[in-house]
VMD Tcl script that builds the backbone (N, CA, C; Angstrom):
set m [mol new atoms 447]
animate dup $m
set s [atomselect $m all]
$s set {name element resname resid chain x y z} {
  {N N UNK 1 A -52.052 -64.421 -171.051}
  {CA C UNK 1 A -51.189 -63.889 -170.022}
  {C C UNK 1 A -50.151 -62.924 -170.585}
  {N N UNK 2 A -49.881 -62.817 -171.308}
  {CA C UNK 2 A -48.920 -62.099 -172.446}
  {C C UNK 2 A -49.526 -60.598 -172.297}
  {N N UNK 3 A -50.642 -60.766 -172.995}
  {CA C UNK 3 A -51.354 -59.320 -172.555}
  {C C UNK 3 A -51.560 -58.471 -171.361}
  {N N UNK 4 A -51.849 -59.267 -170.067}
  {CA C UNK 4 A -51.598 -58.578 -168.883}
  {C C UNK 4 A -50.000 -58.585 -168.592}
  {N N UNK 5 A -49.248 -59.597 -168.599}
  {CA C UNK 5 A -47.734 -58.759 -168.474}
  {C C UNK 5 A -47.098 -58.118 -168.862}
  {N N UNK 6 A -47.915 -57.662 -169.775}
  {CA C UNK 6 A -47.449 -56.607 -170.798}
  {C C UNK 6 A -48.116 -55.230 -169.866}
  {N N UNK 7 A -49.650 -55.641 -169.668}
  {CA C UNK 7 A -49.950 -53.954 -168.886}
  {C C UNK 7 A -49.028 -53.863 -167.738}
  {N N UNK 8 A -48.808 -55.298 -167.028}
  {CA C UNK 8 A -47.957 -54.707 -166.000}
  {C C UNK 8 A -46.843 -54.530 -165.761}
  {N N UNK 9 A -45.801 -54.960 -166.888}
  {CA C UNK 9 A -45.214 -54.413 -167.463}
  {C C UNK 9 A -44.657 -52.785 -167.493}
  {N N UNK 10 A -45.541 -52.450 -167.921}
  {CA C UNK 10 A -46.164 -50.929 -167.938}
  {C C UNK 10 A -46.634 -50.236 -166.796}
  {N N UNK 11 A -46.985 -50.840 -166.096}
  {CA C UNK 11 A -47.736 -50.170 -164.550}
  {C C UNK 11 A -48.877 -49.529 -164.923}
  {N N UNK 12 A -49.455 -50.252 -166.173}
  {CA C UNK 12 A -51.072 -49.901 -166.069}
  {C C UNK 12 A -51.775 -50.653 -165.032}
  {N N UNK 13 A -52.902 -49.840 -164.758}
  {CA C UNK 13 A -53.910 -50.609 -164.151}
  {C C UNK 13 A -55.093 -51.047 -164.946}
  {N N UNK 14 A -56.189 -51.878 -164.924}
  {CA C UNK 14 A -57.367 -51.906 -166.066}
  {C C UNK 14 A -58.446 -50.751 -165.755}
  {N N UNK 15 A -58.004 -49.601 -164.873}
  {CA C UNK 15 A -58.259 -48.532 -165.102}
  {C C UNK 15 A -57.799 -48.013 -166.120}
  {N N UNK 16 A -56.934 -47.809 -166.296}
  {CA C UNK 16 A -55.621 -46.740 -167.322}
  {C C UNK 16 A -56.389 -47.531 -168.524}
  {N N UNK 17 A -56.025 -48.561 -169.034}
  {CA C UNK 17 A -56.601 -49.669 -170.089}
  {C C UNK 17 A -58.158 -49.138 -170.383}
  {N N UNK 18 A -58.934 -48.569 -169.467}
  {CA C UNK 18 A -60.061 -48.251 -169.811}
  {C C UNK 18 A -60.322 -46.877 -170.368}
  {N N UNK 19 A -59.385 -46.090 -169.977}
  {CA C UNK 19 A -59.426 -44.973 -170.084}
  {C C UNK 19 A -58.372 -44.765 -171.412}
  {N N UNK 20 A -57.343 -45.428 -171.724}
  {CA C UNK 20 A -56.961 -45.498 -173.216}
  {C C UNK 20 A -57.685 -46.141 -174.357}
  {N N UNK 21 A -58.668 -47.042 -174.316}
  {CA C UNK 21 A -59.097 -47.588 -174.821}
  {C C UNK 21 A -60.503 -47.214 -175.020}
  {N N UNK 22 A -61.183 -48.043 -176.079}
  {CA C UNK 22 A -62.654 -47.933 -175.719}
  {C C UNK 22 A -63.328 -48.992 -175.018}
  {N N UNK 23 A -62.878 -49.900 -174.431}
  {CA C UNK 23 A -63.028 -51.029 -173.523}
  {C C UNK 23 A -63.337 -50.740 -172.102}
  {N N UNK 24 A -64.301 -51.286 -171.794}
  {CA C UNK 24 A -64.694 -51.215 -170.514}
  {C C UNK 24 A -63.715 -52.300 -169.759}
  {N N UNK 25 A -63.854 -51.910 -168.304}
  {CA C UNK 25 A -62.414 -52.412 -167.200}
  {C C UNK 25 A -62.875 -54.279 -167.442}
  {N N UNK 26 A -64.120 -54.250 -167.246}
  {CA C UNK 26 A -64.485 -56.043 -167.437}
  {C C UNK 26 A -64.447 -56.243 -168.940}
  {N N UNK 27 A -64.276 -55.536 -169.890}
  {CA C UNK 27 A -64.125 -56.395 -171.127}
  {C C UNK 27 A -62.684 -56.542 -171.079}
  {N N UNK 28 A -61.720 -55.088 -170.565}
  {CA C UNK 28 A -60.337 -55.717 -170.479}
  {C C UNK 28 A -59.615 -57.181 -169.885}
  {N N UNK 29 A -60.375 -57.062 -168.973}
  {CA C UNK 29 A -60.422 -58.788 -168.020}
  {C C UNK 29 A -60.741 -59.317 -168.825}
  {N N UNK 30 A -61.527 -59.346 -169.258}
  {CA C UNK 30 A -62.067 -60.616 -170.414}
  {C C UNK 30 A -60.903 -60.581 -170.730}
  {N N UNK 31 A -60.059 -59.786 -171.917}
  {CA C UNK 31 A -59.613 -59.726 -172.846}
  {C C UNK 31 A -58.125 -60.800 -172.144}
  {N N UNK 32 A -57.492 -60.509 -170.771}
  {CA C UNK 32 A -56.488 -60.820 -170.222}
  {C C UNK 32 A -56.704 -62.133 -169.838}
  {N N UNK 33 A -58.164 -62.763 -169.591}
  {CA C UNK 33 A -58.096 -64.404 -169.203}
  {C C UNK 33 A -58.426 -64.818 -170.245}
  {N N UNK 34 A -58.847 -64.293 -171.931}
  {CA C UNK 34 A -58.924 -65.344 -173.119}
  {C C UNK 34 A -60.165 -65.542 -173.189}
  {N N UNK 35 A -61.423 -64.838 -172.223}
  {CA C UNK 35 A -62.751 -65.090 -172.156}
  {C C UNK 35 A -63.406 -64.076 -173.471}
  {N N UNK 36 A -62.899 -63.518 -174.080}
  {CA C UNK 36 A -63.314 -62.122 -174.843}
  {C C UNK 36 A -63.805 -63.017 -176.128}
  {N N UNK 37 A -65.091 -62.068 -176.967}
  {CA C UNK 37 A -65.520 -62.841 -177.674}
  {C C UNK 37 A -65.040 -62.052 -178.780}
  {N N UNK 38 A -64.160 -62.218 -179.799}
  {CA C UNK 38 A -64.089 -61.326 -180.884}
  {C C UNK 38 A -62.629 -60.762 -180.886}
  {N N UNK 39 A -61.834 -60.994 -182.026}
  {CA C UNK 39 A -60.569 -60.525 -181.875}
  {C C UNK 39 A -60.017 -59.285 -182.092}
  {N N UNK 40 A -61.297 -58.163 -182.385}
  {CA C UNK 40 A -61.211 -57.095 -182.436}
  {C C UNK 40 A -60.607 -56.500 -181.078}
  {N N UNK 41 A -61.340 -56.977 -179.994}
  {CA C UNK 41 A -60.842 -56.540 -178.395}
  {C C UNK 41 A -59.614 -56.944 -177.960}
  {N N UNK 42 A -59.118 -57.482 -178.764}
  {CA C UNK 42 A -57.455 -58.184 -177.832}
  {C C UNK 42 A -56.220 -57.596 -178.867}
  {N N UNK 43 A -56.535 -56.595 -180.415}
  {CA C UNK 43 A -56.226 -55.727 -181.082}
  {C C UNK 43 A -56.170 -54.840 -180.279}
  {N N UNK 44 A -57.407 -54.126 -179.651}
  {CA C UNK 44 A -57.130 -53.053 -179.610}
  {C C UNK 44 A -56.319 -52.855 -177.490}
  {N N UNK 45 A -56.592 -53.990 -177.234}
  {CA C UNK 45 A -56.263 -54.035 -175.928}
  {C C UNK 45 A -54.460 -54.056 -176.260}
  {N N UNK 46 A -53.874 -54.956 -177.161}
  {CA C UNK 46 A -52.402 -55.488 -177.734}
  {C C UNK 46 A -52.456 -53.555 -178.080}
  {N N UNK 47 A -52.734 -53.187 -179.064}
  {CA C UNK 47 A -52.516 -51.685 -178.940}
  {C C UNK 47 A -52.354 -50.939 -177.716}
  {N N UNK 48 A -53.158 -50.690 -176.989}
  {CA C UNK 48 A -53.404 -50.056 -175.733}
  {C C UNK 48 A -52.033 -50.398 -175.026}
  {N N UNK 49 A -51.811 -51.395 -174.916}
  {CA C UNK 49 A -50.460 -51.475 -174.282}
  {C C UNK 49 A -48.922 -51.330 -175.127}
  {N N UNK 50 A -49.412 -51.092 -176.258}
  {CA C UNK 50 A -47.876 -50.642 -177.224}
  {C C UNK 50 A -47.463 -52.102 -177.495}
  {N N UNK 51 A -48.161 -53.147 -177.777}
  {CA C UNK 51 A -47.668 -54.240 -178.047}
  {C C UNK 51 A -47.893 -55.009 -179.903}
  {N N UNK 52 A -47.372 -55.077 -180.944}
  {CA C UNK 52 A -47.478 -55.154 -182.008}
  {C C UNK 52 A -47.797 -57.286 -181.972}
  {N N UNK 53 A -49.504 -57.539 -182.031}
  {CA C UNK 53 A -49.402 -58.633 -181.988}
  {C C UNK 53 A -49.109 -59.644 -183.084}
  {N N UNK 54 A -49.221 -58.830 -184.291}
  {CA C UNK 54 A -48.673 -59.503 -185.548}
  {C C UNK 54 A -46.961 -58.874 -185.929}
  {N N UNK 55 A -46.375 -59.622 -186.504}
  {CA C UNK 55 A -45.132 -59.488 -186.974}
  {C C UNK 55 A -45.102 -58.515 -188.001}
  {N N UNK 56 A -45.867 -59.060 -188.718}
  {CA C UNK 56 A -46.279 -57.588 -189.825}
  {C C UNK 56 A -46.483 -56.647 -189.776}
  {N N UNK 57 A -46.869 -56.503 -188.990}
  {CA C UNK 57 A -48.157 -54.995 -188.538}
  {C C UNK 57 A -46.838 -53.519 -189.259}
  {N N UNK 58 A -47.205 -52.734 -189.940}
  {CA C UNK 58 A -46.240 -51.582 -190.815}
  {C C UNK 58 A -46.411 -50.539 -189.526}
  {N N UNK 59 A -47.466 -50.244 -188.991}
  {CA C UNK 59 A -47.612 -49.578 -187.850}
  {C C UNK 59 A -47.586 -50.043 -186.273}
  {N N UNK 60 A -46.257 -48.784 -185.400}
  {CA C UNK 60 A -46.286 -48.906 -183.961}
  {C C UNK 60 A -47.734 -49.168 -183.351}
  {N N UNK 61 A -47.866 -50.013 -182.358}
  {CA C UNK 61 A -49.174 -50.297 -181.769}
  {C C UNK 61 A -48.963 -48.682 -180.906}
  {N N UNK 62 A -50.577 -48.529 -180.203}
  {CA C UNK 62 A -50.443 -47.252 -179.507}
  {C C UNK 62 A -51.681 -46.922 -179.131}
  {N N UNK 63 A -51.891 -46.627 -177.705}
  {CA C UNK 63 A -53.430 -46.514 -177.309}
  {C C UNK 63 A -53.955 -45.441 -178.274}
  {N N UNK 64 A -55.165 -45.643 -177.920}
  {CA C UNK 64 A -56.119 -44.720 -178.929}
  {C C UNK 64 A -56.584 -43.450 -178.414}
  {N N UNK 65 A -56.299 -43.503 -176.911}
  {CA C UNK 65 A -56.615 -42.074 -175.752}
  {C C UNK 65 A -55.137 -41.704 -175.364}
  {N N UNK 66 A -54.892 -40.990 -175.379}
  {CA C UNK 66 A -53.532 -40.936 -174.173}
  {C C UNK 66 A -53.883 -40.751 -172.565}
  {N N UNK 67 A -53.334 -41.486 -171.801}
  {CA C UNK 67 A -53.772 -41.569 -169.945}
  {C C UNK 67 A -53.696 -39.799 -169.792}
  {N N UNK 68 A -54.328 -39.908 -168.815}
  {CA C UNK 68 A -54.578 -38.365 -167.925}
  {C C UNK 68 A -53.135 -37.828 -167.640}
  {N N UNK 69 A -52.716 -37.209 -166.819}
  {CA C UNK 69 A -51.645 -36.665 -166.575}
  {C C UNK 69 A -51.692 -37.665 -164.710}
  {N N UNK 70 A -52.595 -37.454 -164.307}
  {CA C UNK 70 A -52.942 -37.961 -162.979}
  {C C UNK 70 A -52.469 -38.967 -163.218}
  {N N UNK 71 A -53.158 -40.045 -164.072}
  {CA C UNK 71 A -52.734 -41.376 -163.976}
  {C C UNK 71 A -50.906 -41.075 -164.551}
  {N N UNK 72 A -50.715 -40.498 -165.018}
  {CA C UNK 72 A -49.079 -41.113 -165.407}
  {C C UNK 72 A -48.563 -41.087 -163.958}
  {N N UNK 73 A -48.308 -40.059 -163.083}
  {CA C UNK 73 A -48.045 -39.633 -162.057}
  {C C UNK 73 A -47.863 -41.076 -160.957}
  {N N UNK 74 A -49.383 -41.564 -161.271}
  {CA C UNK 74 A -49.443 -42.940 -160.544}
  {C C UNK 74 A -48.352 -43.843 -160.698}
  {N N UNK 75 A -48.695 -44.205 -162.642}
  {CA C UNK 75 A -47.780 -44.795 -163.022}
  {C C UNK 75 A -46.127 -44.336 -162.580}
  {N N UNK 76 A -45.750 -43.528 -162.506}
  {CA C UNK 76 A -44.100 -43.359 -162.128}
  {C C UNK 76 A -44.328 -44.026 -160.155}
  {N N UNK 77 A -45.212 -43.480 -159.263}
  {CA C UNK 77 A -45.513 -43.942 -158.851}
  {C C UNK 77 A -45.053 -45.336 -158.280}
  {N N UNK 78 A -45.984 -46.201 -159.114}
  {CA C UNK 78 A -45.924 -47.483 -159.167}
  {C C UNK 78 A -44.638 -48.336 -159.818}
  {N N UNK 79 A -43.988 -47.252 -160.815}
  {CA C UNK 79 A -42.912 -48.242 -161.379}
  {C C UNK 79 A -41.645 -48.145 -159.778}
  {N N UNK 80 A -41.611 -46.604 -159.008}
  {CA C UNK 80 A -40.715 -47.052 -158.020}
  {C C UNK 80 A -41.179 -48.065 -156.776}
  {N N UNK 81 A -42.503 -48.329 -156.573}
  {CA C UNK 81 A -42.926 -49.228 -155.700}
  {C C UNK 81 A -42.303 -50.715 -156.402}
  {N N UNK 82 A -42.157 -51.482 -157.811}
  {CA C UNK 82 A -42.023 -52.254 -158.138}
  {C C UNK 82 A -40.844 -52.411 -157.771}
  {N N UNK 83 A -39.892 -51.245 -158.382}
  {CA C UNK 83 A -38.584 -51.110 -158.096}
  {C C UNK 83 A -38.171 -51.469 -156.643}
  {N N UNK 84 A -38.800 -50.817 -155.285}
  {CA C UNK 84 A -38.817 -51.368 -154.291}
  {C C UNK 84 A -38.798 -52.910 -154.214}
  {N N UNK 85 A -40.101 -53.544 -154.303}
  {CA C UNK 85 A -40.040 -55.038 -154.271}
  {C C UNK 85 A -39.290 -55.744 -154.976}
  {N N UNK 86 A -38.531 -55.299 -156.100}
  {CA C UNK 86 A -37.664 -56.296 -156.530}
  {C C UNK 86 A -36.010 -56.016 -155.964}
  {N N UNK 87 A -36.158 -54.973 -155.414}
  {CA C UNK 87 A -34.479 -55.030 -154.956}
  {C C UNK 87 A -34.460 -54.947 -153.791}
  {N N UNK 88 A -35.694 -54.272 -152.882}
  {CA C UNK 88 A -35.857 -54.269 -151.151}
  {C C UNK 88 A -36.165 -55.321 -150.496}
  {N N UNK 89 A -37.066 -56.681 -151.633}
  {CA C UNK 89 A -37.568 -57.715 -150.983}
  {C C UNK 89 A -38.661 -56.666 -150.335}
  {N N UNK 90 A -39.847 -55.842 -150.706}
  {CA C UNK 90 A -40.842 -55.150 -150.397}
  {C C UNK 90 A -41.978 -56.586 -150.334}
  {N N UNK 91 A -42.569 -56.531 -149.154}
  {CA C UNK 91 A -43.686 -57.036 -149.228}
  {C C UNK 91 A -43.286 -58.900 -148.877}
  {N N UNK 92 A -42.184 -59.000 -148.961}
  {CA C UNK 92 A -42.158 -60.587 -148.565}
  {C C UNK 92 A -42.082 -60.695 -146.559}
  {N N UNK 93 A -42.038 -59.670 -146.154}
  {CA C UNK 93 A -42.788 -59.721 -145.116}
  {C C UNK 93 A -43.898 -58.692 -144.816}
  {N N UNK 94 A -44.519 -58.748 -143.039}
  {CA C UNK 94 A -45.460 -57.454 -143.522}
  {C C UNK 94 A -45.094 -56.353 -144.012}
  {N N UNK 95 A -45.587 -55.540 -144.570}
  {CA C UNK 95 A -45.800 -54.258 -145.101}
  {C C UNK 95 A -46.814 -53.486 -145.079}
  {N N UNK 96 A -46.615 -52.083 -144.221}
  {CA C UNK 96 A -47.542 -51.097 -144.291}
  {C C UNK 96 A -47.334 -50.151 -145.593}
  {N N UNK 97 A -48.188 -49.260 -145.572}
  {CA C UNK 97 A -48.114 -47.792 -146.647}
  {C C UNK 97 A -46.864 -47.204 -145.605}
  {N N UNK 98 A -47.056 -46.805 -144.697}
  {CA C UNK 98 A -45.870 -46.307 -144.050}
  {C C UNK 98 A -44.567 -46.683 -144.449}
  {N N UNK 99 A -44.414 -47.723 -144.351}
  {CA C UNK 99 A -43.041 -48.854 -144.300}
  {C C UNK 99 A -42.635 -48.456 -146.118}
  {N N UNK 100 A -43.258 -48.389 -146.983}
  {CA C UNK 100 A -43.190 -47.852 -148.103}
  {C C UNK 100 A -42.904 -46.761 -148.395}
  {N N UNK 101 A -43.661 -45.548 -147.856}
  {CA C UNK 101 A -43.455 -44.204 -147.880}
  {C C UNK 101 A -41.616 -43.979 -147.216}
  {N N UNK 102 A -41.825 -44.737 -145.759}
  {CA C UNK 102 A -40.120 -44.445 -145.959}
  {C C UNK 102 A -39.281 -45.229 -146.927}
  {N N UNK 103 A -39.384 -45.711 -147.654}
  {CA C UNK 103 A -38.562 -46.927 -148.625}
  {C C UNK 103 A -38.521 -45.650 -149.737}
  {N N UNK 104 A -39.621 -45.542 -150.214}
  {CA C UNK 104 A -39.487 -44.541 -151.013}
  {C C UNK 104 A -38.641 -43.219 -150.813}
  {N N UNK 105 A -38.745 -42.386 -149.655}
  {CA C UNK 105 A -38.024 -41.444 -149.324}
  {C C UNK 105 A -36.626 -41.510 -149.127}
  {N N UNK 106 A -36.309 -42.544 -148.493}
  {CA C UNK 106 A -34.517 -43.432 -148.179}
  {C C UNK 106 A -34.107 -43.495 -149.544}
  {N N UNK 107 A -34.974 -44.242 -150.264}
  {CA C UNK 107 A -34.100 -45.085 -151.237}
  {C C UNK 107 A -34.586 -44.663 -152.942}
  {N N UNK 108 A -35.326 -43.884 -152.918}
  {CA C UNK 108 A -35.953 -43.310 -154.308}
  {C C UNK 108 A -36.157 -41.598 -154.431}
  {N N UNK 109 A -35.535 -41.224 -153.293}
  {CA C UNK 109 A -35.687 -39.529 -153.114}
  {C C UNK 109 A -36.890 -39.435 -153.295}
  {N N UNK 110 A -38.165 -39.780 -153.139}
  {CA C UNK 110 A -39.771 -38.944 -153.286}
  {C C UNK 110 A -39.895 -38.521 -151.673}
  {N N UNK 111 A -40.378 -36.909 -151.764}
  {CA C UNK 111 A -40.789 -37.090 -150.725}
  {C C UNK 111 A -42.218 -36.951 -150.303}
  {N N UNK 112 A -42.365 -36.937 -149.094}
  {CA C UNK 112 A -43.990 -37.101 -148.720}
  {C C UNK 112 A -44.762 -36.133 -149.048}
  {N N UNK 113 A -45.772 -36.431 -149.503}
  {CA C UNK 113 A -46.426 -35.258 -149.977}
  {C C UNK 113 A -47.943 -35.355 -149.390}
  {N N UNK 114 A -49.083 -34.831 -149.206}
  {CA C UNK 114 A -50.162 -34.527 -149.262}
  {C C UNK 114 A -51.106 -35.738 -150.160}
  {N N UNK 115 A -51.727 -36.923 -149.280}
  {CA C UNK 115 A -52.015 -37.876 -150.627}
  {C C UNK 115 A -51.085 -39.083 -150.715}
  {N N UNK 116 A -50.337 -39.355 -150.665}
  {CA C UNK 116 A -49.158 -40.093 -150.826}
  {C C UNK 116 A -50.020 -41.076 -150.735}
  {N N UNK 117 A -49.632 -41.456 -149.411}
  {CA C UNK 117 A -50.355 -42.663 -148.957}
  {C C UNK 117 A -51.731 -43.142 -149.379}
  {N N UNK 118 A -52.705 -41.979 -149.885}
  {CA C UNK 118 A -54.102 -42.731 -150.461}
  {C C UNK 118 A -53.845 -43.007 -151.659}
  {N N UNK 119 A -52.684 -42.996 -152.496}
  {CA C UNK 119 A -52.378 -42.812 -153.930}
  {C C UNK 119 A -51.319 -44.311 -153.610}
  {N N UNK 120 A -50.429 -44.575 -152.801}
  {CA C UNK 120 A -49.770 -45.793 -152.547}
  {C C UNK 120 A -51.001 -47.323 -151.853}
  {N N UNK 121 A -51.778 -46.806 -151.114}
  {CA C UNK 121 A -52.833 -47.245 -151.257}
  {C C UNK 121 A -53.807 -48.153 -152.157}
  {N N UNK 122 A -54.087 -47.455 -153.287}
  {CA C UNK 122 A -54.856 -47.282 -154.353}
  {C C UNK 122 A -54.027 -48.526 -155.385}
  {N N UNK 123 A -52.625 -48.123 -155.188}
  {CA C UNK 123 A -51.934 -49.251 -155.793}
  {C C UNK 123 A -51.495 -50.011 -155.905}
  {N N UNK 124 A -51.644 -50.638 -154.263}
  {CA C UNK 124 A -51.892 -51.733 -153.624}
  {C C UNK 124 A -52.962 -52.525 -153.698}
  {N N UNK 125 A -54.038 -51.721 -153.391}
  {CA C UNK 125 A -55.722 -52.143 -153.830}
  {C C UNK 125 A -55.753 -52.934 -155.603}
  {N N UNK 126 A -54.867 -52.392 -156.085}
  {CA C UNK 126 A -54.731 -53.116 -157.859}
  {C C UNK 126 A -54.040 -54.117 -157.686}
  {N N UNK 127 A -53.428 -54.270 -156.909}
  {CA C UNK 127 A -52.251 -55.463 -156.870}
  {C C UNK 127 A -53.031 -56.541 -156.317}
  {N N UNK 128 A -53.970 -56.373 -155.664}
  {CA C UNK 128 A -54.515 -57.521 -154.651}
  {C C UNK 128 A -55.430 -57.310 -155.558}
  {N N UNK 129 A -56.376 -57.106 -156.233}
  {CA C UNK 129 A -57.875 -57.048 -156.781}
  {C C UNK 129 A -57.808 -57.379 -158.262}
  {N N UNK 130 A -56.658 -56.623 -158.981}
  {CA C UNK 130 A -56.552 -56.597 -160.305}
  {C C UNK 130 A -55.507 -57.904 -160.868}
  {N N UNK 131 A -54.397 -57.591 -160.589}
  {CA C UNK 131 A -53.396 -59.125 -160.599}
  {C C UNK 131 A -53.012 -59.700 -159.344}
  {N N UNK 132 A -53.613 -59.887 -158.301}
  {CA C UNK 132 A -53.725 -60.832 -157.549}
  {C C UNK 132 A -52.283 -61.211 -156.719}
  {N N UNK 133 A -51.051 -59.971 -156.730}
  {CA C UNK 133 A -50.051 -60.437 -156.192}
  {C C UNK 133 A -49.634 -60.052 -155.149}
  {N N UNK 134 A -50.769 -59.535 -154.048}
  {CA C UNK 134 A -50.240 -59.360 -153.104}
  {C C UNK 134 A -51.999 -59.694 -152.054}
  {N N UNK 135 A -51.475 -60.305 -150.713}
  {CA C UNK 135 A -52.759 -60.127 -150.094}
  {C C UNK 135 A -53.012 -58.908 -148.760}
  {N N UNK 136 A -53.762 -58.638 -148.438}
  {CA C UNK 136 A -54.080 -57.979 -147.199}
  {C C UNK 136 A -54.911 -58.224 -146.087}
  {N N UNK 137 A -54.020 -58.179 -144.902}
  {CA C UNK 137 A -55.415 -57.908 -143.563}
  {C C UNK 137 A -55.055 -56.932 -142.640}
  {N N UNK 138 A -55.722 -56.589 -141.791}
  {CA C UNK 138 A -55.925 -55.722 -140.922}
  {C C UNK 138 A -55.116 -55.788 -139.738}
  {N N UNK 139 A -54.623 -55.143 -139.148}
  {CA C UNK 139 A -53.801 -55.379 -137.882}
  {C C UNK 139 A -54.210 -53.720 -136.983}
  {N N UNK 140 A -56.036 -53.533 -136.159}
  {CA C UNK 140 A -56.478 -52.053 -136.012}
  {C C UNK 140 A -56.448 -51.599 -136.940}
  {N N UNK 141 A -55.996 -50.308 -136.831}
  {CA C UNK 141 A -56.557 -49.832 -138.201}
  {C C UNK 141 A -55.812 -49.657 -139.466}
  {N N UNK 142 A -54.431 -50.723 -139.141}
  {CA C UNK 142 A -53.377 -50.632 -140.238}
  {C C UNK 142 A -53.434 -51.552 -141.220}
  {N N UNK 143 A -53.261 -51.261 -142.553}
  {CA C UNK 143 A -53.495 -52.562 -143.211}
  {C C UNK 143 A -52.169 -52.956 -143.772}
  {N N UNK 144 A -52.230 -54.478 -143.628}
  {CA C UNK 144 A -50.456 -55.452 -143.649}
  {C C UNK 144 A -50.996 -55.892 -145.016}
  {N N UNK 145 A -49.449 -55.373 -145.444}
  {CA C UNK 145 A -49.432 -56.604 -147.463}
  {C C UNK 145 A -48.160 -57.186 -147.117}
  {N N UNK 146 A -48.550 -58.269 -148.256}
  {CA C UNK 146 A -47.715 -59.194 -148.472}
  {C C UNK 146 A -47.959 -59.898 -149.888}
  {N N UNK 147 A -46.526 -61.012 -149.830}
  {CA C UNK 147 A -46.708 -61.585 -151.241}
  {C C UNK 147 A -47.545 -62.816 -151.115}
  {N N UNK 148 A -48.294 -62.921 -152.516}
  {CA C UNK 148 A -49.030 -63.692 -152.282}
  {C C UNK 148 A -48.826 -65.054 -152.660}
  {N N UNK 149 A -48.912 -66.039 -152.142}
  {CA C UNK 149 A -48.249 -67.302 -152.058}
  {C C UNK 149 A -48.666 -68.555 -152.245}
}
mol reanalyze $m
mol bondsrecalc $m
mol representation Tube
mol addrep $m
């Protein structure tokens, strides 16, 4: 668990992790529930996230790809959505992409852009699929998050 709070931490997704790494998105999983066979993969995953798992180590850990420019974008992204939920109480009741997009605009100066929402979306879809902390259903054609409980 150390290892994934560390990506999220970071506001990676085990996309980003795949794409810094040479690890495929299910060996990263492996690597985050302890299922991984070989301690070569949880090196280079502890790298990937800038995390030094020995005390010794003479060298900064440090992915081996650097992320796209796209994905950082996400990532800033995602660090003000976090920022939201920990000081807005985001998501402990329903929550749309909408209800976000203005949170963001009020309270983080971003403004709306072209995309927004399939990109706030997208990082919601990680939250419920990838670490599991938020759920979703349907209300027509809107979809409600919340924390997951």
């Amino acid at each position: 668990m150390i290892l994934k709070g560390k990506r999220m931490e970071e506001n990676l997704s085990l996309n980003d992790i795949e794409l810094m790494s040479d690890m495929s998105k299910a060996m990263s999983w492996s690597v985050e529930m302890g299922k991984a066979k070989g301690i070569d993969y949880y090196i280079e995953y502890a790298n990937t996230v800038c995390l030094n798992l020995f005390s010794d180590q003479q060298t900064n850990a440090k992915p081996k790809y650097e992320l796209p420019e796209k994905n950082k974008n996400r990532i800033f992204l995602t660090a003000r959505i976090r920022e939201l939920k920990d000081e807005e109480g985001l998501f402990e009741s329903d929550t749309t992409v909408q209800d976000i997009i203005t949170l963001l605009e009020e309270k983080k100066g971003i403004q709306k852009a072209k995309g927004l929402s399939t990109k706030i979306a997208g990082i919601l879809r990680n939250w419920i699929e990838e670490d599991g902390i938020l759920t979703k259903r349907k209300k027509g054609n809107i979809n409600i998050y919340r924390i997951r409980r």
